[in-house]
C-alpha positions, 0 to 999 in steps of 0.5 A, spaced: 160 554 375 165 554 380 170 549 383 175 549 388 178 545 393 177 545 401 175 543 406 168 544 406 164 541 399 165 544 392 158 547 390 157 547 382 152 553 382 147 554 377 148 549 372 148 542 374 154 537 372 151 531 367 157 528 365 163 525 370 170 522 367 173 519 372 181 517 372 186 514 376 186 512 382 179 514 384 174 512 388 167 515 387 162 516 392 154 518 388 149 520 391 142 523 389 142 531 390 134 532 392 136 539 390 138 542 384 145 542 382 151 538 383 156 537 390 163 534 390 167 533 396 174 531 396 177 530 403 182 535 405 188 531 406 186 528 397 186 535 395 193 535 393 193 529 390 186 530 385 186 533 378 179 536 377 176 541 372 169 542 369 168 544 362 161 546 360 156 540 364 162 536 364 167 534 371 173 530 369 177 527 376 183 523 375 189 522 380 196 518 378 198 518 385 199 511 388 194 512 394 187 512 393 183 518 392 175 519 394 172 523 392 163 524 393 158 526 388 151 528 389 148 531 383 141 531 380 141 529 373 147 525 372 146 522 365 153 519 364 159 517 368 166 514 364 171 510 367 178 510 365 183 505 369 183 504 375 177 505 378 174 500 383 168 502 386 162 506 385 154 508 388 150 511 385 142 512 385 141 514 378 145 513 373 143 512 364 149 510 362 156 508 365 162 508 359 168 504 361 174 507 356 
């Protein structure tokens, strides 16, 4: 798997994110990927403002900035989303479960 922020969009090769931990000031975008895998894509200007990482099938987002950070996710087969504080909005095509911690 491979995470790095640019300008083009972030492709989680392989094994697919299952799993989102989003903190902070961000604002997610899901979609439904129609292929395998997961996509993330960060604008180039919110780079510099957003924590990001993945560990086995799990993405954590978090940004303490005072800005909002939008960041756009289309997976596969998302199983569950957990908010910590802060996040105002979310879309999303399938979801099972949405924690709020």
């Amino acid at each position: 798997m491979c995470l790095t922020m640019a300008k083009s969009p972030i492709v989680v090769a392989e094994d697919a994110v299952r799993h989102i931990t989003v903190g902070g000031n961000v604002d997610l975008v899901i979609r439904q990927n129609t292929k395998p895998g997961t996509i993330v894509k960060i604008d180039g200007k919110d780079k510099e403002r957003l924590k990001a990482g993945i560990a086995g099938s799990d993405l954590y987002l978090n940004s303490s900035d005072d800005e909002r950070v939008v960041v756009y996710v289309w997976a596969d087969d998302l199983e569950t989303l957990t908010v910590k504080k802060n996040l105002s909005q979310f879309k999303s095509a399938s979801l099972n479960s949405i924690t709020s911690a």
